[in-house]
C-alpha angles and dihedrals in degrees: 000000000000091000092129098068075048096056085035083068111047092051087058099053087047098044091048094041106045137039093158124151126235122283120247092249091058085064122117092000139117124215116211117190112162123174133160110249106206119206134192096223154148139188102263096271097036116120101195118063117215134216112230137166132208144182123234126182118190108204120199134175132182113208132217093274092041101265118148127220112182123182122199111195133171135178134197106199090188098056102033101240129124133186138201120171106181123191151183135224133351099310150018153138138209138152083290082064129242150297154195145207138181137165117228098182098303110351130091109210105196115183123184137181134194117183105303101344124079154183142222113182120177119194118186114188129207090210084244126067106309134075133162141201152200122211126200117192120192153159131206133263128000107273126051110318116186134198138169122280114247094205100033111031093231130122111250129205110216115198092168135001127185143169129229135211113300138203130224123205130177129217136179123243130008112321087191090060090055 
């Protein structure tokens, strides 16, 4: 899969393209997507790879004055780790890696990147109370890839990563303040 020089590339066109802040109808709201992404992986020195799946859910909310606050969380229930990166603003980067969002009309197109895996969601809002969304996961190049873990700490060995279906849900009011 060479999705992530895909995903790479799109950032880079929204990101270019459109600093653009967030529609009214953004405001005092807080977007929900969840999927399952689901990898082809082992632990470096490892021989077997092993098929998991896991559940993601990316949070953001657009206050009163236009400010966003996302949340990506993950969970493994079979190995125990659990994960949570929360940021603010439209960009940003750290050791956990780094991210993107824009807004083209009513849509938030958020993009992240950790080591050699990536993300492309697109949420596109209907100003009520639906959204929907469309998630691309992706690593880079065509052979094993590998990356730290954000939850464990271990270096990981990707041979393939893909997202599934997700759902989109709207709330009012800030979920992180709950």
């Amino acid at each position: 899969m060479k999705l992530l020089p895909k995903i790479a590339l799109c950032a880079g066109l929204v990101t270019a393209t459109n600093a653009v802040a967030a529609p009214q109808s953004f405001y005092g709201k807080t977007l929900r997507v969840s999927w399952n992404e689901t990898r082809s992986q082992r632990v470096a020195g490892e021989t077997a790879f092993k098929t998991v799946s896991l559940p993601f859910v990316y949070l953001v909310y657009t206050s009163a004055k236009g400010q966003l606050f996302k949340r990506m969380s993950s969970a493994s229930a079979s190995r125990g780790a659990n994960w949570t990166k929360d940021r603010v603003g439209t960009s940003g980067s750290d050791s956990e890696g780094s991210g993107t969002a824009s807004f083209q009309g009513n849509t938030l197109i958020a993009t992240m990147n950790n080591g050699s895996l990536g993300r492309r969601i697109r949420i596109t809002f209907d100003g009520g109370s639906s959204c929907s969304a469309e998630v691309v996961s992706g690593k880079s190049g065509s052979g094993v890839t590998s990356t730290r873990s954000n939850a464990t700490g271990k270096t990981l060995e990707f041979e393939s990563v893909s997202a599934g279906t997700p759902s989109c849900s709207v709330q009012d009011g800030n979920a992180f303040a709950n």
